[in-house]
PyMOL Python script that loads the backbone (N, CA, C, O; Angstrom):
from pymol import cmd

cmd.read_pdbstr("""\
ATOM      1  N   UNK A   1     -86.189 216.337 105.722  1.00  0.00           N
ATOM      2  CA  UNK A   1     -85.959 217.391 106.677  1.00  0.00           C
ATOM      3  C   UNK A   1     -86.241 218.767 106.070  1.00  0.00           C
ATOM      4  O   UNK A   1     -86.496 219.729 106.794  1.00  0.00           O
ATOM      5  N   UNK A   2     -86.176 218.887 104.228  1.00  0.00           N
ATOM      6  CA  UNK A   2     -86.255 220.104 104.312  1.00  0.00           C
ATOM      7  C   UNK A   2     -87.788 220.436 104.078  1.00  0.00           C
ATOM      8  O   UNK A   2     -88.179 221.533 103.678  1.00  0.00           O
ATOM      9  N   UNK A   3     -88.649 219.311 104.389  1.00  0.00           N
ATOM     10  CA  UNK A   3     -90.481 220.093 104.566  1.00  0.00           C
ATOM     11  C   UNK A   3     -90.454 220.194 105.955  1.00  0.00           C
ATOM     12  O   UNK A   3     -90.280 221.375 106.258  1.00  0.00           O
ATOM     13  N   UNK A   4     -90.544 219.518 106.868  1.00  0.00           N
ATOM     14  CA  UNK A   4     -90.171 219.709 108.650  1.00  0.00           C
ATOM     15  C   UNK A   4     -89.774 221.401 109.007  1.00  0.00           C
ATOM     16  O   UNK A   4     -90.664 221.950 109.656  1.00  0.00           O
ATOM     17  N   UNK A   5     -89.098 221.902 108.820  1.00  0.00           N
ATOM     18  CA  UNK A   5     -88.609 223.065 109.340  1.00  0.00           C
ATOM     19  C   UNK A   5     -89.628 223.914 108.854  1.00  0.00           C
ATOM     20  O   UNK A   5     -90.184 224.625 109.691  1.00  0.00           O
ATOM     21  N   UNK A   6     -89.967 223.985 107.742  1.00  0.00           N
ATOM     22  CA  UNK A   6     -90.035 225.033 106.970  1.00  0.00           C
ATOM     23  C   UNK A   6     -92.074 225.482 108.161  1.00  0.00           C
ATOM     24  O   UNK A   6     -92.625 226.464 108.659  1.00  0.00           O
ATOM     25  N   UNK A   7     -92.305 224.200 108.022  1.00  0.00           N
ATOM     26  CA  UNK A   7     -93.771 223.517 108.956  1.00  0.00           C
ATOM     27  C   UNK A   7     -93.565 223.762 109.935  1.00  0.00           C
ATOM     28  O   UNK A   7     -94.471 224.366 110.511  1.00  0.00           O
ATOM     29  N   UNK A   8     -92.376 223.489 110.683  1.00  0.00           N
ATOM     30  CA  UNK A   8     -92.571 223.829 111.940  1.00  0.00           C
ATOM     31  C   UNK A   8     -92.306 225.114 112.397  1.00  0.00           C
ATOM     32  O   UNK A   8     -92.915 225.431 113.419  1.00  0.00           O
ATOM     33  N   UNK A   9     -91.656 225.828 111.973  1.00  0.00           N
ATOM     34  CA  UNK A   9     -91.409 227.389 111.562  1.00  0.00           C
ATOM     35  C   UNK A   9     -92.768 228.221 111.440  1.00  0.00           C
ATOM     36  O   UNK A   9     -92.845 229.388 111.825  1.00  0.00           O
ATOM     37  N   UNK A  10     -93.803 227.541 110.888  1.00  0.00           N
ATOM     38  CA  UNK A  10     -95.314 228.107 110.386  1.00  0.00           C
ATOM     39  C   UNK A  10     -95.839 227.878 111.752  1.00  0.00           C
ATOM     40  O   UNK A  10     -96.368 228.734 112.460  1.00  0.00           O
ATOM     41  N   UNK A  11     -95.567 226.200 112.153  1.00  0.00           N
ATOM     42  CA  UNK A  11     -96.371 226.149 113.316  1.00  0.00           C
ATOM     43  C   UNK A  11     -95.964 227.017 115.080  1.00  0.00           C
ATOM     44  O   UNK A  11     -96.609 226.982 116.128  1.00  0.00           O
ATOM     45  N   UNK A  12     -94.852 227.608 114.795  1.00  0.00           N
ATOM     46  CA  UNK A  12     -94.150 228.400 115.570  1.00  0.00           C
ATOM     47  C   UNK A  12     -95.002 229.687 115.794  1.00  0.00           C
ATOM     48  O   UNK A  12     -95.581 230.241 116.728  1.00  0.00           O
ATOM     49  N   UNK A  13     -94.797 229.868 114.543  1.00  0.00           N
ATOM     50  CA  UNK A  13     -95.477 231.800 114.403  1.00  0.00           C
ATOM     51  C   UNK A  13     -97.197 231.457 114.571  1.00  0.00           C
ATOM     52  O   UNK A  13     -97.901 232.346 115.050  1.00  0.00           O
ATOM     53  N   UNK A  14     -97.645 230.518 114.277  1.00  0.00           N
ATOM     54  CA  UNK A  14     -99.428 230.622 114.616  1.00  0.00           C
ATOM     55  C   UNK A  14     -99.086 230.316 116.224  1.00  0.00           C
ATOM     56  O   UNK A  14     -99.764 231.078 116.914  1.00  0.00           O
ATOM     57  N   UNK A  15     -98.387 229.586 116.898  1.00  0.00           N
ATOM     58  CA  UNK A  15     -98.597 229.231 118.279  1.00  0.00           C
ATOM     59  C   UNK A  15     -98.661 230.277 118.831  1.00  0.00           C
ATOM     60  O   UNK A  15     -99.467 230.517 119.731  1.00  0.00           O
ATOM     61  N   UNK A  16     -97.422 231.460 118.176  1.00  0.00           N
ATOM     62  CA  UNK A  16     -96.821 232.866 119.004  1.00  0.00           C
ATOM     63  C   UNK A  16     -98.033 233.659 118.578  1.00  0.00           C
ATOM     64  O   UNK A  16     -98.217 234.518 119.441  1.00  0.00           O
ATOM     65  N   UNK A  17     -98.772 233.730 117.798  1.00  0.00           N
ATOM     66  CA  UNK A  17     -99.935 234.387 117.345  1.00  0.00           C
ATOM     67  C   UNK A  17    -101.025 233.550 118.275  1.00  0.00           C
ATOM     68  O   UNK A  17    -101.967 234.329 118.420  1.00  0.00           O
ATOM     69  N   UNK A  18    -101.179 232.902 118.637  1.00  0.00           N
ATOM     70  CA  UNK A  18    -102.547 232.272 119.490  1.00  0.00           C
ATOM     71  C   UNK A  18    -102.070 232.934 120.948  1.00  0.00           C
ATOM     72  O   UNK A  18    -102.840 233.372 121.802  1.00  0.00           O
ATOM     73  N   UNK A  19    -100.942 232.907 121.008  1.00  0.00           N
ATOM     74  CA  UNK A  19    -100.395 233.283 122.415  1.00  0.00           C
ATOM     75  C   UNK A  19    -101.151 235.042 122.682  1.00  0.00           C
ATOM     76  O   UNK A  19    -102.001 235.444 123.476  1.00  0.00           O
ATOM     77  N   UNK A  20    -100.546 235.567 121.862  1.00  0.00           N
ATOM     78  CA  UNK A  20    -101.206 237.408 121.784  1.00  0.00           C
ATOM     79  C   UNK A  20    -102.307 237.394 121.897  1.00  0.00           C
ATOM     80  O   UNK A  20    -102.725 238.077 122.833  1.00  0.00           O
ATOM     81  N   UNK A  21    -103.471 236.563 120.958  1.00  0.00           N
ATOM     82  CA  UNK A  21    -104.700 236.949 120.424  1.00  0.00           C
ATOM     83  C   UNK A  21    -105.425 236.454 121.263  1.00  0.00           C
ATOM     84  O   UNK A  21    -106.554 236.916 121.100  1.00  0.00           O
ATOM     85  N   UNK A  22    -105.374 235.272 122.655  1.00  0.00           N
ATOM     86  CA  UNK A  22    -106.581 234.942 123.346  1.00  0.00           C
ATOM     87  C   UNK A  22    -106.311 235.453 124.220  1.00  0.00           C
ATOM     88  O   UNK A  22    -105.213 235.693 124.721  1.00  0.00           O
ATOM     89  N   UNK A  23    -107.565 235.741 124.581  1.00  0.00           N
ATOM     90  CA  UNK A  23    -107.933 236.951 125.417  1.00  0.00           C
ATOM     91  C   UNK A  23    -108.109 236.248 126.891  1.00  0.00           C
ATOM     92  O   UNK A  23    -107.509 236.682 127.874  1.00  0.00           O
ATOM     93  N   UNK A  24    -109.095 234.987 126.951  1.00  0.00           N
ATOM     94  CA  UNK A  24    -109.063 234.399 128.418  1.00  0.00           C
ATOM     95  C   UNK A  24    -108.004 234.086 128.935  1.00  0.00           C
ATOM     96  O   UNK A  24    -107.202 233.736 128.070  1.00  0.00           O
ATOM     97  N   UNK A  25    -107.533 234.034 130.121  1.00  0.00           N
ATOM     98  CA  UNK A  25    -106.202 234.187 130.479  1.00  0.00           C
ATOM     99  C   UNK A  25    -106.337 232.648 130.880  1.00  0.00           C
ATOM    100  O   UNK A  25    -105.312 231.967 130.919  1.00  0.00           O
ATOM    101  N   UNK A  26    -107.568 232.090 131.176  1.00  0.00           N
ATOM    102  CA  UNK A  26    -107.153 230.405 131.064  1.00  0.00           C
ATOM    103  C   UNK A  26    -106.534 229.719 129.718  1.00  0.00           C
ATOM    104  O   UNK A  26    -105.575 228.954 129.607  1.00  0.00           O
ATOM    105  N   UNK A  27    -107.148 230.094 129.031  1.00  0.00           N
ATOM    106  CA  UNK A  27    -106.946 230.262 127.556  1.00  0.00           C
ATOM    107  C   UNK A  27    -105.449 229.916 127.203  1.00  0.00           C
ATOM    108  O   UNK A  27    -104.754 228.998 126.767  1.00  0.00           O
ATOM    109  N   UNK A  28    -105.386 231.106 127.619  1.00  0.00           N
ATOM    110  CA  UNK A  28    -103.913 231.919 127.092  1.00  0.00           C
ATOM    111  C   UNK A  28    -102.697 231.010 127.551  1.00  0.00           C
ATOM    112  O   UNK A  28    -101.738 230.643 126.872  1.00  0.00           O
ATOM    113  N   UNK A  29    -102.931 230.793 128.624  1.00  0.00           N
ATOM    114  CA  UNK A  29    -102.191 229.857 129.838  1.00  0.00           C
ATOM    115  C   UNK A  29    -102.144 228.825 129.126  1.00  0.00           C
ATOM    116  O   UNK A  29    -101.015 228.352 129.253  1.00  0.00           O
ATOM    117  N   UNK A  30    -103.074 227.899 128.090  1.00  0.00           N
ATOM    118  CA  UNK A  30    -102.593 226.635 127.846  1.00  0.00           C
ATOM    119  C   UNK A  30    -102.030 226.812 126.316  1.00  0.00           C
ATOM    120  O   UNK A  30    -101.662 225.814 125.697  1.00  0.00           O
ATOM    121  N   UNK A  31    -101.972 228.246 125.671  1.00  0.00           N
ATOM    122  CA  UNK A  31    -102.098 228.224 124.538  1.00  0.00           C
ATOM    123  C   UNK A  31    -100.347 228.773 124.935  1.00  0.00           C
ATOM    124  O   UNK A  31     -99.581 228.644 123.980  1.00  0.00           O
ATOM    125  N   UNK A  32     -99.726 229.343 126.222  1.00  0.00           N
ATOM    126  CA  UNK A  32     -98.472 229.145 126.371  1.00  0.00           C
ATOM    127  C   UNK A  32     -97.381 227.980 126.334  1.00  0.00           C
ATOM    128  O   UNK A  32     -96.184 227.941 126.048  1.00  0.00           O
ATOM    129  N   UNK A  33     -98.501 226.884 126.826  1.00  0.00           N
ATOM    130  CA  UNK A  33     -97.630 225.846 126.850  1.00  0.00           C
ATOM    131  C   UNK A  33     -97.873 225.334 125.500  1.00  0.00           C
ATOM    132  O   UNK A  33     -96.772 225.059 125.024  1.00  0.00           O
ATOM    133  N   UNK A  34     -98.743 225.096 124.724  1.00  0.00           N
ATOM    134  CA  UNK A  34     -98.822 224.697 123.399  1.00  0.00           C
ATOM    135  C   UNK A  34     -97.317 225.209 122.778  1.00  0.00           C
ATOM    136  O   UNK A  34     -96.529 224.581 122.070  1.00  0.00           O
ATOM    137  N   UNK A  35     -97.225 226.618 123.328  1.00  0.00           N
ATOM    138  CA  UNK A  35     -96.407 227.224 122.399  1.00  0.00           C
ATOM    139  C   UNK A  35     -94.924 226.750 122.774  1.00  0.00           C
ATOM    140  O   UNK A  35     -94.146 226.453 121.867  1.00  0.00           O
ATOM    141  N   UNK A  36     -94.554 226.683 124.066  1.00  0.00           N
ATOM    142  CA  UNK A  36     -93.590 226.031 124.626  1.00  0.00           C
ATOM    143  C   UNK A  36     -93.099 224.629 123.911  1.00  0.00           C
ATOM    144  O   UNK A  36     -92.008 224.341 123.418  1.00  0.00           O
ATOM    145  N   UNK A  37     -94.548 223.717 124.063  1.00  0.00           N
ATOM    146  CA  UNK A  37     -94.333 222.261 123.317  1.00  0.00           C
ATOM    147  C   UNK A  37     -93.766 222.437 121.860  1.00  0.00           C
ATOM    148  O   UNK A  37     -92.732 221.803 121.652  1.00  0.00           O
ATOM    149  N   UNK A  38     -94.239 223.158 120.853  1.00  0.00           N
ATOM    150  CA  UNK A  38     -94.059 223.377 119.389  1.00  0.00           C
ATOM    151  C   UNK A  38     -92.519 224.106 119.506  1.00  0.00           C
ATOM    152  O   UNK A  38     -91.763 223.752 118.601  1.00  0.00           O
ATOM    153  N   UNK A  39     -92.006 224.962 120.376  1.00  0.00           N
ATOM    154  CA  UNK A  39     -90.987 224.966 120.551  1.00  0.00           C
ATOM    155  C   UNK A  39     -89.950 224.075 121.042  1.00  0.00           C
ATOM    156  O   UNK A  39     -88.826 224.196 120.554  1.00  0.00           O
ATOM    157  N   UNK A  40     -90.127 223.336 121.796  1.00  0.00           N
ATOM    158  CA  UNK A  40     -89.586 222.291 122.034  1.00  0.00           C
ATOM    159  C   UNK A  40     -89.116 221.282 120.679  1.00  0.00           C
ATOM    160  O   UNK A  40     -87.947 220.992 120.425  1.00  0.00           O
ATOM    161  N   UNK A  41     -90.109 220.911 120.028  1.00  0.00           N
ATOM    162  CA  UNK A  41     -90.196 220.395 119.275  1.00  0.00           C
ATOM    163  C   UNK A  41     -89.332 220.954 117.773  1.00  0.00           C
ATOM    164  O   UNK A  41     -89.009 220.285 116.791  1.00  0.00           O
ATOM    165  N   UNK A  42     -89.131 222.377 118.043  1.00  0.00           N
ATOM    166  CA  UNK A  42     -88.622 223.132 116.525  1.00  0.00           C
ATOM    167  C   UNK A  42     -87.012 222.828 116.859  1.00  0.00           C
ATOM    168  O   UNK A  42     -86.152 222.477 116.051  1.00  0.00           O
ATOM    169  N   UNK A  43     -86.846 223.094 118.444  1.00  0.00           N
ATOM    170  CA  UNK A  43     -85.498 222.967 118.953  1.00  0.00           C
ATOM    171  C   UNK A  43     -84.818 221.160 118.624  1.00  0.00           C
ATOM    172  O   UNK A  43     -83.670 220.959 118.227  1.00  0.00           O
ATOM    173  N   UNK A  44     -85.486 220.435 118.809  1.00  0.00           N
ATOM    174  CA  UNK A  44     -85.099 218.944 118.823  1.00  0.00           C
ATOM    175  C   UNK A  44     -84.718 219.036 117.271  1.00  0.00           C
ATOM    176  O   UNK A  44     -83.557 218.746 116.981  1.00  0.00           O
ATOM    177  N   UNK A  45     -85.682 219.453 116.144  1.00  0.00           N
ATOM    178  CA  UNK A  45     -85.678 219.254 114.798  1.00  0.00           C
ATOM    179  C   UNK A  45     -84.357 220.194 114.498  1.00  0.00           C
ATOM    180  O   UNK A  45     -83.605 219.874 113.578  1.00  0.00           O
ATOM    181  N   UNK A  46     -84.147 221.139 115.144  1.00  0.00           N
ATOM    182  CA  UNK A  46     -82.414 221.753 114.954  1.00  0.00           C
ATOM    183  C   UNK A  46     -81.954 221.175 115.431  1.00  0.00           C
ATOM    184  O   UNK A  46     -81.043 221.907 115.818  1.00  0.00           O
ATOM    185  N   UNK A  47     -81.697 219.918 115.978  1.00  0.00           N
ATOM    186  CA  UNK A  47     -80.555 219.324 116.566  1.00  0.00           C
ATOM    187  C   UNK A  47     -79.912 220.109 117.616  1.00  0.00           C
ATOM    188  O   UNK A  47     -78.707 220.344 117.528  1.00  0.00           O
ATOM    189  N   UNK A  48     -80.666 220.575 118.692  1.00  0.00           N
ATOM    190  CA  UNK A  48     -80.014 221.433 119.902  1.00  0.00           C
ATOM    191  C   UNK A  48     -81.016 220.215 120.654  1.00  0.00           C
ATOM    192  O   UNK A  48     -82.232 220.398 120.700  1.00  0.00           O
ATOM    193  N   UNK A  49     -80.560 219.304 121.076  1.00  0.00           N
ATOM    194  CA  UNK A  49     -81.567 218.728 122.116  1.00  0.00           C
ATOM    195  C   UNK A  49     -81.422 219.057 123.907  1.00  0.00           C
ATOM    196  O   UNK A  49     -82.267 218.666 124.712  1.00  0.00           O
ATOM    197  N   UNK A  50     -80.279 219.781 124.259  1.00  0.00           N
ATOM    198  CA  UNK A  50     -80.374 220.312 125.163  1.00  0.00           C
ATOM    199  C   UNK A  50     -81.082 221.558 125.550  1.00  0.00           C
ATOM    200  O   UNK A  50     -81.570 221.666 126.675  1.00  0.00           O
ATOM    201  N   UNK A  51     -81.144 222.322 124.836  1.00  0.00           N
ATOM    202  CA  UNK A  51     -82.162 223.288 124.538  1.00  0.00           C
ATOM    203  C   UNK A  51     -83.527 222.794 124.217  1.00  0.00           C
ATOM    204  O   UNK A  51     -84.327 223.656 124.581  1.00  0.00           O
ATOM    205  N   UNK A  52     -84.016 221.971 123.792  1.00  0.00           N
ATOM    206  CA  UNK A  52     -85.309 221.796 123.332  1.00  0.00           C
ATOM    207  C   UNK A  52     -85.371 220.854 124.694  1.00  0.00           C
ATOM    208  O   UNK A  52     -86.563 220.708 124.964  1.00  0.00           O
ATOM    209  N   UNK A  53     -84.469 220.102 125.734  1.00  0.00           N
ATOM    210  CA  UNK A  53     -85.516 219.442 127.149  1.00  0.00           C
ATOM    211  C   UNK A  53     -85.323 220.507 127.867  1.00  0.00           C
ATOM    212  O   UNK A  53     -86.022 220.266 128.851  1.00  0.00           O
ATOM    213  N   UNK A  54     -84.792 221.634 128.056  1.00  0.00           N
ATOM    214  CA  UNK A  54     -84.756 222.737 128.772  1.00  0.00           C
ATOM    215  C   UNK A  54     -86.706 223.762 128.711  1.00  0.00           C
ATOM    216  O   UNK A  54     -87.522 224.170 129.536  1.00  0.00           O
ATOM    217  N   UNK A  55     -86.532 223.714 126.876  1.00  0.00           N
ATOM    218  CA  UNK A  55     -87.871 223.956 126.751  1.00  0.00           C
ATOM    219  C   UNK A  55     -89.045 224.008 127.643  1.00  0.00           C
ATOM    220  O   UNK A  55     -89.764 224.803 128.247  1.00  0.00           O
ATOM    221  N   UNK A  56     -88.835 222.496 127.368  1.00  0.00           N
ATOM    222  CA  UNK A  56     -90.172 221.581 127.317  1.00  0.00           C
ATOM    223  C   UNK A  56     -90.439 221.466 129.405  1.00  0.00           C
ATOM    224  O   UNK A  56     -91.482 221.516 130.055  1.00  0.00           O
ATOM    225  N   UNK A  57     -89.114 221.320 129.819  1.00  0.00           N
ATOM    226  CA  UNK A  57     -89.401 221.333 131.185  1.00  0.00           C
ATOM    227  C   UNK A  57     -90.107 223.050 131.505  1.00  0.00           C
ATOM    228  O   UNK A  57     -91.089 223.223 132.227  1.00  0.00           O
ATOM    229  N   UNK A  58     -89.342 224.201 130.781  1.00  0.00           N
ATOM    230  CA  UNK A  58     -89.788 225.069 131.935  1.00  0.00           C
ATOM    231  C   UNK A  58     -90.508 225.811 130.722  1.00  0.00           C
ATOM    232  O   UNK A  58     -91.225 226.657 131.257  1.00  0.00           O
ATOM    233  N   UNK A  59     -90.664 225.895 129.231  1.00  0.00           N
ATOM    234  CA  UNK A  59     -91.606 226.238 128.458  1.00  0.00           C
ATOM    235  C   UNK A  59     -93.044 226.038 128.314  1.00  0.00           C
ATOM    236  O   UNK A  59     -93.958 226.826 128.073  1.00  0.00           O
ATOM    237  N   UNK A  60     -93.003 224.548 128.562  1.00  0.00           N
ATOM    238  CA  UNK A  60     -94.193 223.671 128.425  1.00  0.00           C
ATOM    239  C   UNK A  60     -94.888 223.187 129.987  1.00  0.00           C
ATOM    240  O   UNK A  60     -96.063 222.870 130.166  1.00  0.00           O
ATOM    241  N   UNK A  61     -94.111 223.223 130.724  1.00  0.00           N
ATOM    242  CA  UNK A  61     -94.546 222.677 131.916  1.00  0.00           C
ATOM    243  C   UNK A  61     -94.585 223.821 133.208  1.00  0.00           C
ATOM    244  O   UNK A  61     -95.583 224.071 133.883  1.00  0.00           O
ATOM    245  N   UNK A  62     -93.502 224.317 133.331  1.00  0.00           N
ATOM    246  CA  UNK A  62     -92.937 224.805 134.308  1.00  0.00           C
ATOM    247  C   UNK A  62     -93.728 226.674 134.696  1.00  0.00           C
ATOM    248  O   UNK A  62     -94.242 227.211 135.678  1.00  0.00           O
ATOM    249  N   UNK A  63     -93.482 226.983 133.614  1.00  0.00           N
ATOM    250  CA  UNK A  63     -94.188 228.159 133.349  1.00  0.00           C
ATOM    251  C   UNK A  63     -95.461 228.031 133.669  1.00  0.00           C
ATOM    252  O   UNK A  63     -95.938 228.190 134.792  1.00  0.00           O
ATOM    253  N   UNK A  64     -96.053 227.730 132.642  1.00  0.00           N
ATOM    254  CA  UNK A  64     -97.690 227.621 132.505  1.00  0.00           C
ATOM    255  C   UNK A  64     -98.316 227.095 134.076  1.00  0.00           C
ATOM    256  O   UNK A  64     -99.064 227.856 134.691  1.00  0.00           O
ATOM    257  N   UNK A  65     -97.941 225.742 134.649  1.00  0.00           N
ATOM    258  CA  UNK A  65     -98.102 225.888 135.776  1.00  0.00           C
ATOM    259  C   UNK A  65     -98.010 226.357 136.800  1.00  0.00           C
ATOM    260  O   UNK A  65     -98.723 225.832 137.655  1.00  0.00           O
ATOM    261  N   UNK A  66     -97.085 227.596 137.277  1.00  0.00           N
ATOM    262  CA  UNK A  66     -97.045 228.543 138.218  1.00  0.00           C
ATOM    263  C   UNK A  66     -97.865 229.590 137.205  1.00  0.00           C
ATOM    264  O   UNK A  66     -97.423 230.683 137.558  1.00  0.00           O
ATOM    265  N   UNK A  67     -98.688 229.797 136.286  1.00  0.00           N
ATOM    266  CA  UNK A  67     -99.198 230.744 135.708  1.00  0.00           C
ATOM    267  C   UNK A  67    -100.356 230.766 136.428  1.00  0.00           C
ATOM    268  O   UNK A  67    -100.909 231.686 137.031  1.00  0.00           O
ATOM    269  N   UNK A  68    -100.781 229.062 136.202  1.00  0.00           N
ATOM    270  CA  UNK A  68    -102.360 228.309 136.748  1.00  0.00           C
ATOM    271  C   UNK A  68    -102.460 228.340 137.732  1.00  0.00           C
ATOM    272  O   UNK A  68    -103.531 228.835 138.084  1.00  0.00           O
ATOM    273  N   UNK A  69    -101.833 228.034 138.494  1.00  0.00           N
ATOM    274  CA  UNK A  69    -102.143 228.444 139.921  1.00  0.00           C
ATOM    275  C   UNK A  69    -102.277 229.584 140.367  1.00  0.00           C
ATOM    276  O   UNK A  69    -103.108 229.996 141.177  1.00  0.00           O
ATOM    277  N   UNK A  70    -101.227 230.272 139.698  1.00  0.00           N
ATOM    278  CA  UNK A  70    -101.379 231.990 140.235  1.00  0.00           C
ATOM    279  C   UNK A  70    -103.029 233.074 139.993  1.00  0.00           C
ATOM    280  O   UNK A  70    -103.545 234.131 140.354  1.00  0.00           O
ATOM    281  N   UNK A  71    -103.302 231.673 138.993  1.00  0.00           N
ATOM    282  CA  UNK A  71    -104.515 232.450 138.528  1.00  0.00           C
ATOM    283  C   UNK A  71    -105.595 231.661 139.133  1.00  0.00           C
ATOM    284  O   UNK A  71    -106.531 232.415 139.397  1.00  0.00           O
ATOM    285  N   UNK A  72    -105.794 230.676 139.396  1.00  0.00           N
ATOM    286  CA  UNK A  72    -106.741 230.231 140.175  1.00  0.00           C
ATOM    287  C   UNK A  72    -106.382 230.655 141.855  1.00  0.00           C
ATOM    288  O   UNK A  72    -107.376 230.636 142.581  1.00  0.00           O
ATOM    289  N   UNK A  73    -105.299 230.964 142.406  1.00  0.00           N
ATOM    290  CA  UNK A  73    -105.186 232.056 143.212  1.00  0.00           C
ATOM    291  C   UNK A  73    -105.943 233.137 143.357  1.00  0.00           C
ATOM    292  O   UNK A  73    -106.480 233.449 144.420  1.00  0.00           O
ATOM    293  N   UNK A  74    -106.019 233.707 142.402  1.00  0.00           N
ATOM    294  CA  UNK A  74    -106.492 235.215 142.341  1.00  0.00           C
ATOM    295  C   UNK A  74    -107.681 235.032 142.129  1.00  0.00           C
ATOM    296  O   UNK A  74    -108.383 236.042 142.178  1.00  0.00           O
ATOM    297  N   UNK A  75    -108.426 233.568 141.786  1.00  0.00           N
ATOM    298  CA  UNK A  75    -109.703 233.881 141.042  1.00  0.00           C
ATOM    299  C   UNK A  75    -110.896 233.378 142.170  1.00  0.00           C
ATOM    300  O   UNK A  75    -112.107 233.599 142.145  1.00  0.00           O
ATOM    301  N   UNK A  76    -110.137 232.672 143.097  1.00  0.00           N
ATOM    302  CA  UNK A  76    -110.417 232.055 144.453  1.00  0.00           C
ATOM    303  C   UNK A  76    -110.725 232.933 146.115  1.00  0.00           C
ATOM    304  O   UNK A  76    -111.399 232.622 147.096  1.00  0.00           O
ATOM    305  N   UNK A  77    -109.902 234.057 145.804  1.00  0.00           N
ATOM    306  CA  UNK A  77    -109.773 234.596 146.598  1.00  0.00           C
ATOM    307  C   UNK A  77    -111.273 235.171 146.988  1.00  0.00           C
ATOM    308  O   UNK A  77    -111.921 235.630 146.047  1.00  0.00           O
ATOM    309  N   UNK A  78    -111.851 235.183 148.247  1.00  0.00           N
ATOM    310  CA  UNK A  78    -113.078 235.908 148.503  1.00  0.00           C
ATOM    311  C   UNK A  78    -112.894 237.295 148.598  1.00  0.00           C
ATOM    312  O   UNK A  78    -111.832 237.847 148.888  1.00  0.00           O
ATOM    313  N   UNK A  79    -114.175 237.950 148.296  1.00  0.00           N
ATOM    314  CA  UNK A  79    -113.998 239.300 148.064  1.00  0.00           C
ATOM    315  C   UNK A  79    -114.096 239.768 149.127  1.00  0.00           C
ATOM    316  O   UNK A  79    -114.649 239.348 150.144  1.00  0.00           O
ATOM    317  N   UNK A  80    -113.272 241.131 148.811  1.00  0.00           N
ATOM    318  CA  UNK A  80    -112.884 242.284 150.376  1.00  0.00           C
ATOM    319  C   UNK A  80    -114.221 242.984 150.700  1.00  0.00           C
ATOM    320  O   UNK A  80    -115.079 243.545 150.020  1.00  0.00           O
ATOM    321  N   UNK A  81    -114.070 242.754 151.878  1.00  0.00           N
ATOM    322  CA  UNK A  81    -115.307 243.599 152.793  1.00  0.00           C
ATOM    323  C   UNK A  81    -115.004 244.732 153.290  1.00  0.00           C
ATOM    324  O   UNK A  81    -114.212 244.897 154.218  1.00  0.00           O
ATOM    325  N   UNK A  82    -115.935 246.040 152.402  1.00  0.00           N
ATOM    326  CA  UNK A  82    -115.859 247.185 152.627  1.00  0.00           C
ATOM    327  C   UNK A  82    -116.106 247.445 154.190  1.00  0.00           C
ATOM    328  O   UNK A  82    -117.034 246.822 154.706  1.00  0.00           O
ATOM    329  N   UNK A  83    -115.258 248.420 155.077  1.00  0.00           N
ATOM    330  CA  UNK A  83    -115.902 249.164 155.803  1.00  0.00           C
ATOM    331  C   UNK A  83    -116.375 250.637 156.349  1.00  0.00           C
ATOM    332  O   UNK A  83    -117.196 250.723 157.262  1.00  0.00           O
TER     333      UNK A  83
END
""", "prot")
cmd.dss("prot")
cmd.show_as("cartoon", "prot")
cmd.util.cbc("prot")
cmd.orient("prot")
């Protein structure tokens, strides 16, 4: 347990760093839930497992999918006709 944390702690801060740095917002959107999942996952390895399925439902899943839609919403929409 004590290489696990220390790893998943690393893999925490690059997820939260992929999260900032991509720029496509499709991108970004799955690189949220990545980050959600690896959280999930840091939470289980602390022994909070109620917190880490809380995560994973609205970190990993829950979020990101009202993100995706919202954005294929917007990206769908036909354009306004000047008059």
């Amino acid at each position: 347990m004590t290489l696990i944390l220390p790893l998943l702690f690393l893999l925490t801060a690059v997820s939260g760093t992929a999260v900032v740095l991509v720029r496509d917002p499709a991108r970004q959107i799955f690189a949220i839930a990545v980050n959600g999942l690896v959280l999930a996952i840091l939470f289980d390895a602390l022994q909070a497992p109620d917190v880490a399925l809380s995560e994973l439902a609205v970190g990993a899943a829950a979020v990101p999918l009202l993100f995706l839609v919202a954005l294929m919403a917007v990206r769908t929409r036909p354009p306004e006709e000047k008059s």
